[in-house]
C-alpha positions in Angstrom: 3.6 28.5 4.1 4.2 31.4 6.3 7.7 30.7 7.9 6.3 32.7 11.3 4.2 29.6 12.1 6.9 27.1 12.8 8.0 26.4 15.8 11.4 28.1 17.1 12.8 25.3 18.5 12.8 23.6 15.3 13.5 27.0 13.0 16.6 26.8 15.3 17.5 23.2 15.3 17.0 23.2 11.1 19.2 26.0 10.7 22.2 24.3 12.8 21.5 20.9 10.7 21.7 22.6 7.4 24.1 25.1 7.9 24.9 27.0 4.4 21.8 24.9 3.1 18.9 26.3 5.7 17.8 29.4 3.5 16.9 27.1 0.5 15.2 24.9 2.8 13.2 27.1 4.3 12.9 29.2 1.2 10.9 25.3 -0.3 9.0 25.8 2.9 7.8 28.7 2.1 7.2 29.8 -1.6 7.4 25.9 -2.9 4.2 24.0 -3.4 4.2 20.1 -2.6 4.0 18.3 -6.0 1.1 15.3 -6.5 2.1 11.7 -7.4 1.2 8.4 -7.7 2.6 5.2 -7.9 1.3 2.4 -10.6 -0.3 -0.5 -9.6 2.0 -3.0 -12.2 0.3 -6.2 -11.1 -2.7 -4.8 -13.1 -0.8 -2.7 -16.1 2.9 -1.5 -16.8 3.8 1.8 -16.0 4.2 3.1 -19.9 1.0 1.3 -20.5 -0.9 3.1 -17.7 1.0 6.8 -18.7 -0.7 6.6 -21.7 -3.9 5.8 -20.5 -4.3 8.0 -17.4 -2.6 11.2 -20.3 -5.9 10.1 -23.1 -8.1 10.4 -20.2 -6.9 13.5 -18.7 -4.9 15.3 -21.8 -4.3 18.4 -19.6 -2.2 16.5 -17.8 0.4 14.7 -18.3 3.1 12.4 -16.1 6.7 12.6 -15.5 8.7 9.5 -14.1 9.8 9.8 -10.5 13.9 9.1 -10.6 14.2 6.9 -7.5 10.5 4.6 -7.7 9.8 2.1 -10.5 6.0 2.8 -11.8 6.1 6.2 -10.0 4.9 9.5 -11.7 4.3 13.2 -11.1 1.4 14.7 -12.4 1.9 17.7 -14.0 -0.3 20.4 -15.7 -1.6 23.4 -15.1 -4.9 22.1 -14.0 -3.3 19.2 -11.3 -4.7 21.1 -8.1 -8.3 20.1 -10.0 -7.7 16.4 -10.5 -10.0 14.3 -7.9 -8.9 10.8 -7.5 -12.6 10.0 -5.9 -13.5 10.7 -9.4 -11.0 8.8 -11.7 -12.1 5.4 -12.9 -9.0 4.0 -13.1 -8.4 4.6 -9.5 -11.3 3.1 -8.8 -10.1 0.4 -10.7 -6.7 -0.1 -8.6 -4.7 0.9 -11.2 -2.3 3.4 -8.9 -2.2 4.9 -5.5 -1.9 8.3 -4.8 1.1 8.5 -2.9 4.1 11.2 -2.1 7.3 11.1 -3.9 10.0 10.6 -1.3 7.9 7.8 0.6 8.1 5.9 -2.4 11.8 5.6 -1.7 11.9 3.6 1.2 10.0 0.6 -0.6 12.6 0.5 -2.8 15.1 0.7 -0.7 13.9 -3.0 1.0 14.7 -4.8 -2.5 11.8 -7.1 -2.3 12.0 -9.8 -4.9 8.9 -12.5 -6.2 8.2 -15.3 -3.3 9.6 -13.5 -0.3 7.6 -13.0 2.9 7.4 -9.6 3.7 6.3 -7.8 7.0 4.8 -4.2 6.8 4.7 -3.4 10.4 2.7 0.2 10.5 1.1 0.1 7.6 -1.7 1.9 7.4 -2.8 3.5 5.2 -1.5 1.1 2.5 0.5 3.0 0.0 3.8 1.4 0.7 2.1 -2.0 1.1 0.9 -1.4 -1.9 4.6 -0.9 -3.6 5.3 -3.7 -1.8 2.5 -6.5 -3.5 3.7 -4.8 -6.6 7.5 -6.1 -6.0 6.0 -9.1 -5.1 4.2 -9.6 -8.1 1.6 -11.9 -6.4 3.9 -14.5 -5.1 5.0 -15.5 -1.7 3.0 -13.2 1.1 2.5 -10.1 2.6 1.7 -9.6 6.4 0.1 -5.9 6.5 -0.9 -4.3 9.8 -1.9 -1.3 11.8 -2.1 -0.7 15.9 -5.2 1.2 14.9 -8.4 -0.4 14.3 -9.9 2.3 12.2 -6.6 3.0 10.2 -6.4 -1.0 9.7 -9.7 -0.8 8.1 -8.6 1.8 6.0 -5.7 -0.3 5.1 -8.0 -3.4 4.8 -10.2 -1.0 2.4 -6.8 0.3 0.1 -5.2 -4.2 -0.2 -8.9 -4.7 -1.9 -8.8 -1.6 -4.0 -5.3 -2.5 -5.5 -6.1 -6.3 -5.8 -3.6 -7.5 -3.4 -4.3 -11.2 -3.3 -1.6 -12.7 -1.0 -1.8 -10.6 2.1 -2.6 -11.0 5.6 -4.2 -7.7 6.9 -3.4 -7.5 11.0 -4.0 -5.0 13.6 -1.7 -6.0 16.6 1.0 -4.1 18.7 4.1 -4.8 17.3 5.5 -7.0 20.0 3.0 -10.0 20.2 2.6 -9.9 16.8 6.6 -10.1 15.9 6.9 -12.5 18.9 4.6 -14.8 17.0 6.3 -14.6 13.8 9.7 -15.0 15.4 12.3 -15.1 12.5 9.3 -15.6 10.1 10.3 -12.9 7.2 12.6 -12.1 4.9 11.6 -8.5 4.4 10.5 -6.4 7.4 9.5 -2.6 6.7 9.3 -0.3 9.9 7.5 2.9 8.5 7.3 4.4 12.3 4.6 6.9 13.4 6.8 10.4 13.8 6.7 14.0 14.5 5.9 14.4 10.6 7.8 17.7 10.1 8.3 16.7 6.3 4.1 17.3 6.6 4.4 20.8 7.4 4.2 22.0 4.0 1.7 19.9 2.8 -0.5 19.3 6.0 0.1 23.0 8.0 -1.9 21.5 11.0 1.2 19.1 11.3 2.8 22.3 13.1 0.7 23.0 16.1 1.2 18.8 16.4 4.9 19.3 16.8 6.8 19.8 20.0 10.2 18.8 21.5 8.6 16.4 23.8 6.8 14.7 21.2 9.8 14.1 19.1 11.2 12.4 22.1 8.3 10.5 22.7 8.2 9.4 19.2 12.1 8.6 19.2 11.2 6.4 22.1 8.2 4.6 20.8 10.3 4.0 17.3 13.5 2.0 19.2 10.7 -0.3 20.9 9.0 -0.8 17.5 12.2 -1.6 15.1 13.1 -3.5 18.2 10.3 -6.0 18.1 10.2 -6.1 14.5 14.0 -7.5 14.7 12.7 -10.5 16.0 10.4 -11.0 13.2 13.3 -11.1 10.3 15.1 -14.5 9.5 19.0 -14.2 9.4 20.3 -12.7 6.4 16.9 -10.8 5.8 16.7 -7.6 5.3 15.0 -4.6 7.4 14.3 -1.0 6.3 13.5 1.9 8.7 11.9 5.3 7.8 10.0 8.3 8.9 8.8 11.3 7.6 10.8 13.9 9.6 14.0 14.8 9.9 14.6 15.4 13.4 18.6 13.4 14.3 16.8 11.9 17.4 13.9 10.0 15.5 16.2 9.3 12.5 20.3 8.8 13.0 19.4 8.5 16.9 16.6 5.8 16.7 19.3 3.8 14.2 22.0 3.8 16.1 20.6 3.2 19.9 18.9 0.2 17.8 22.4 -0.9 16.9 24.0 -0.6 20.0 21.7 -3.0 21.4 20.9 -5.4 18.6 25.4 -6.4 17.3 23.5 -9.0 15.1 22.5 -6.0 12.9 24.4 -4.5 10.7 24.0 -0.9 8.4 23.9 -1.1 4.4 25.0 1.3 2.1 22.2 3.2 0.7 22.1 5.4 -2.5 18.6 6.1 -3.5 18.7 8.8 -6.6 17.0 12.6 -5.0 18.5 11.3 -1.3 21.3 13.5 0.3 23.6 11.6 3.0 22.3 11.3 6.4 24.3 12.4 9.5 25.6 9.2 10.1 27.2 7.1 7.3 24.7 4.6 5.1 21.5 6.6 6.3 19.6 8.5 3.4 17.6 11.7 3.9 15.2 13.4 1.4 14.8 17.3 1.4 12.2 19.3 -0.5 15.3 22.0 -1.6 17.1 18.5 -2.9 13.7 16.9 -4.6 10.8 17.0 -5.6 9.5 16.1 -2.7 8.8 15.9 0.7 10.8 14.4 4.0 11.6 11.4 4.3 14.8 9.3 6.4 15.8 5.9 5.3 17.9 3.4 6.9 18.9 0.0 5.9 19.8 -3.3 7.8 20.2 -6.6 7.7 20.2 -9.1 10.3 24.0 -11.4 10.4 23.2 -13.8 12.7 23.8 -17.4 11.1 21.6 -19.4 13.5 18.4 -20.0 11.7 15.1 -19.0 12.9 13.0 -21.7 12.8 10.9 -19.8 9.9 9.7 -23.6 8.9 7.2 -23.8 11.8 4.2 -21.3 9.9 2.7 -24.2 7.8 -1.0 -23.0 7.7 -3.5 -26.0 8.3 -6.0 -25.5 6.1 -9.6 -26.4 7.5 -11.6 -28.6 4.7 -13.6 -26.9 2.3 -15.6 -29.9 1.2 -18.7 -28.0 1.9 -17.7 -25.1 -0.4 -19.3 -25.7 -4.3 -16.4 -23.7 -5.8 -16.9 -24.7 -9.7 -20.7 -24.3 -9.1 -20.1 -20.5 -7.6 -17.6 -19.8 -10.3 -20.6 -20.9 -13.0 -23.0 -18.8 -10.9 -20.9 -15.7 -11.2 -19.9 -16.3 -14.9 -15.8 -16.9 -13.9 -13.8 -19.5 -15.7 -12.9 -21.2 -12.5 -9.1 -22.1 -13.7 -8.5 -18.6 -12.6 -9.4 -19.7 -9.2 -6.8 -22.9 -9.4 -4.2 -21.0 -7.4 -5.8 -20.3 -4.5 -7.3 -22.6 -1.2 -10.6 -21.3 -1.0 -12.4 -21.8 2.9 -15.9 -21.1 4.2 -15.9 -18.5 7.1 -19.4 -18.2 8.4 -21.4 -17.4 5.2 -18.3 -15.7 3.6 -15.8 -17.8 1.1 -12.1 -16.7 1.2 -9.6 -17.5 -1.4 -6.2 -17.8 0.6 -3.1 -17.7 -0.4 -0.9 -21.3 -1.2 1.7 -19.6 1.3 -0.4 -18.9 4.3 1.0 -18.4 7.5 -0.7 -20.1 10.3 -2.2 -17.3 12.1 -3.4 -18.8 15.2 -3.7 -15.9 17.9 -3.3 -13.6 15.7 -5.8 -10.4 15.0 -6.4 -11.1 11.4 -8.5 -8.7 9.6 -8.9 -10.2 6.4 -6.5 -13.6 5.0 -6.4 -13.4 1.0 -9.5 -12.4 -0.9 -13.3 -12.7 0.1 -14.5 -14.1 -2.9 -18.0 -14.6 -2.4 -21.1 -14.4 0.4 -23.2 -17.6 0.6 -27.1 -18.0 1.9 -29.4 -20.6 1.3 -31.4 -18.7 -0.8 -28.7 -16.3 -2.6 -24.9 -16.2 -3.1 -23.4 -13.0 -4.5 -19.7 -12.3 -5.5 -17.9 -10.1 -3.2 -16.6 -6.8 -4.8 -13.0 -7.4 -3.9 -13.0 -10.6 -5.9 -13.9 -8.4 -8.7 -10.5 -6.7 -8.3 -8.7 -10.0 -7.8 -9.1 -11.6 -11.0 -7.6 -10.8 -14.7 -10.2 -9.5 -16.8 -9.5 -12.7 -18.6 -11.3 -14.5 -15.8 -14.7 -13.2 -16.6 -17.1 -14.5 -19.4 -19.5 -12.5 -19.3 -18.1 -8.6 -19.4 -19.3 -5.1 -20.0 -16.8 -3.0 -20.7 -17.5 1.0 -20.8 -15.6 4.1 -22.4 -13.1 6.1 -19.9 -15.0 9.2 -19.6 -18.0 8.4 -20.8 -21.8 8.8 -19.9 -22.3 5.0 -19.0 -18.9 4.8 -17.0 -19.9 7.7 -15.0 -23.6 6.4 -14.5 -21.9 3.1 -13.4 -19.8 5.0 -10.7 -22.6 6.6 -9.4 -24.8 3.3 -8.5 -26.8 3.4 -11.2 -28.5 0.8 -13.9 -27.3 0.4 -17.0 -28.8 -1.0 -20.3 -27.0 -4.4 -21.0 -24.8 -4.2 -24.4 -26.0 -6.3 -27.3 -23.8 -10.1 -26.5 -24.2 -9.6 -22.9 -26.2 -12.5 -21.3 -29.1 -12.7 -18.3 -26.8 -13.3 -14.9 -23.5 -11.9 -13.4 -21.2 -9.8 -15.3 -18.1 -7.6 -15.0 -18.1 -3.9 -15.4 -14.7 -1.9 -16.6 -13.4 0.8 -17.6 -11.3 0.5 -21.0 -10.5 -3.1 -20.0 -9.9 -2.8 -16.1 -12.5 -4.2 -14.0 -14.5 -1.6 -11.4 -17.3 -4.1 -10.1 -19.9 -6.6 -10.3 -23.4 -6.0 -12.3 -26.5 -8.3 -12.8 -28.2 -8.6 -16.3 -32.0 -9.1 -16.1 -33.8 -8.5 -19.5 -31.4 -5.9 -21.0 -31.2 -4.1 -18.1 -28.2 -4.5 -15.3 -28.5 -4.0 -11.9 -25.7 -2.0 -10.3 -23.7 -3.8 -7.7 -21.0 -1.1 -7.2 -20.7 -1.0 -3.5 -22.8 1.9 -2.3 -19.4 3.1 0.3 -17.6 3.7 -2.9 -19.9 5.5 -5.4 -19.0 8.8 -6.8 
């Protein structure tokens, strides 16, 4: 990065918050290059399992554990700057999400645990949701949601990917949809949209973005934000606060106007390995002279008050589903419809859903998608939906064709098209993956299979 490009105002503001430090900060600016990671999708594989995997795959690379994220990784290797997630089967099998170091921090940071409910307020476009099902380990649920219609598509597009079964995608403003979830959560994550100056380096467009007005106006929009999701966390919950920028007035200044105004809150002690203190006490802060990484500010607290909620009043009713033929589908599509056993499936137009056992009631509420779209239903045809394929354990699926990594078939399959059906596969619906991950749905017809691999997706 050419140093010349950045603003002065923030050259000048840097060098007076890093004192001593500013020359090797700016000296990462300049000659450093941002490092590539990922984070591993451990609902689907552990993280040692996956290393070895993703290294036979791609031997000139190779991955090296990120200190402060469970199931994250660098990639390393001369040829990194080559490697093209678009065209990596096991990313199109879920199995991680490409995601920058520090960020993974603040995830960890909110110490989610199997069965919570969890709230990931500006979510988009899914990477720390992501973390998040993964802490969750398929239990309990996981409202996701984005302002932004397009980005909450995104988002919507990234839950299905990973196989994220027990979330709610939304696209609200923060304040009606915390309002109507009023002590609800026991997790609440406040990623807020920032200046972004930790994206300099990686996104140099970030610069002509920045300004001292914006950073107040995002200052401003992130103390209405964390104070709307405050209403949305239970007593005794936890709520975590981050950006990617380290300007005092969107950070340490957002924190502590919050606090002034909200005495039920209080600040946790935070030590996140990588982090160096923030300005105030409790607050973390990442540095790319510090870590491997980027920016990124993290802030803790948890919410004392004793009087409880009323987090009891979400029961979703569940609408009847007589008129949905679930063990007939599951026949149809060749799944061993136990798997199915731990969901409430309901009929939306000519779509089937499988929703979560803890669904929220979501009544006026802008709900993208509710658990997993399992199938789409016509009197003359019903087809499984490709998210279902990423759903369901392999295990679920009796009739499977499963392909090489890197190999002729796999990449014919990624591309859209037919494959000849492997000797013990039968006439009907099957499952395609890669070295025992599923990818998608295919039809067998006479030794041949007809690609179902979403066109939107194909390499």
């Amino acid at each position: 990065m050419n140093l010349h490009l950045l603003p002065d105002d923030f050259v000048s503001r840097m060098r007076a918050l890093l004192g001593a430090e500013a020359g090797e900060f700016f000296a990462a600016l300049e000659h450093g290059s941002p490092s590539r990671s990922l984070h591993v999708n451990v609902r689907k594989i552990d993280a040692a399992g996956f290393a070895a995997l993703f290294e036979s795959a791609y031997p000139q690379l190779r991955l090296e554990s990120i200190p402060w994220s469970r199931g994250g990784f660098y990639i390393r290797g001369e040829a990194v700057d080559d490697f093209k997630p678009s065209r990596c089967a096991l990313h199109h099998a879920g199995l991680y999400y490409m995601q920058e170091a520090a960020a993974q921090a603040a995830v960890e940071a909110l110490d989610v645990m199997p069965g919570q409910r969890v709230l990931d307020l500006c979510a988009a476009p899914g990477g720390k949701t992501s973390q998040i099902a993964d802490r969750l380990g398929g239990e309990g649920i996981l409202v996701t949601n984005d302002i932004i219609p397009s980005r909450a598509n995104i988002l919507l597009s990234n839950i299905e990917r990973m196989g994220v079964c027990n979330a709610v995608v939304t696209c609200m403003p923060p304040e009606p949809l915390c309002g109507r979830f009023d002590g609800y959560f026991d997790r609440v994550l406040v990623d807020s949209p920032c200046s972004g100056e930790s994206m300099f380096r990686r996104e140099p467009e970030a610069i002509g973005e920045w300004s001292t007005d914006a950073v107040e106006l995002c200052a401003a929009r992130s103390l209405k934000i964390l104070d709307s999701a405050a209403q949305a966390l239970r007593p005794g919950g936890v709520m975590v606060y981050s950006t990617c920028t380290w300007a005092p007035e969107e950070d340490e200044g957002v924190v502590s106007g919050f606090l002034r105004v909200h005495p039920e809150f209080e600040l946790l002690p935070l030590e996140l390995p990588g982090s160096a203190p923030g300005l105030t006490e409790n607050c973390a802060r990442f540095y790319p002279h510090k870590c491997d990484g980027e920016g990124q500010f993290i802030a803790k607290l948890m919410k004392t008050e004793t009087v409880d909620g009323g987090q009891g009043r979400y029961a979703y009713k569940f609408a009847p589903y007589r008129d949905v033929p679930m063990r007939e589908l599951a026949a149809q599509f060749n799944i061993d419809a136990a798997y199915l056993a731990g969901y409430v499936p309901q009929r939306v137009g000519d779509a089937v859903l499988l929703l979560p056992q803890e669904m929220p009631d979501t009544q006026g509420v802008r709900v993208l998608r509710a658990g997993v779209r399992f199938a789409e239903l016509s009197q003359r045809y019903s087809k499984p939906c490709h998210a279902a394929s990423h759903a369901l354990d392999i295990a679920a699926y009796r009739n499977v064709i499963d392909l090489p990594l890197m190999s002729d078939e796999l990449t014919s399959y990624l591309h859209g098209e037919q494959l000849t059906a492997p000797e013990g596969v039968r006439d009907g619906w099957c499952a395609v993956s890669a070295a025992g991950h599923v990818l998608g749905f295919g039809k067998c017809a006479g030794g041949a299979v007809k690609n179902h691999y979403p066109a939107g997706l194909r390499v």
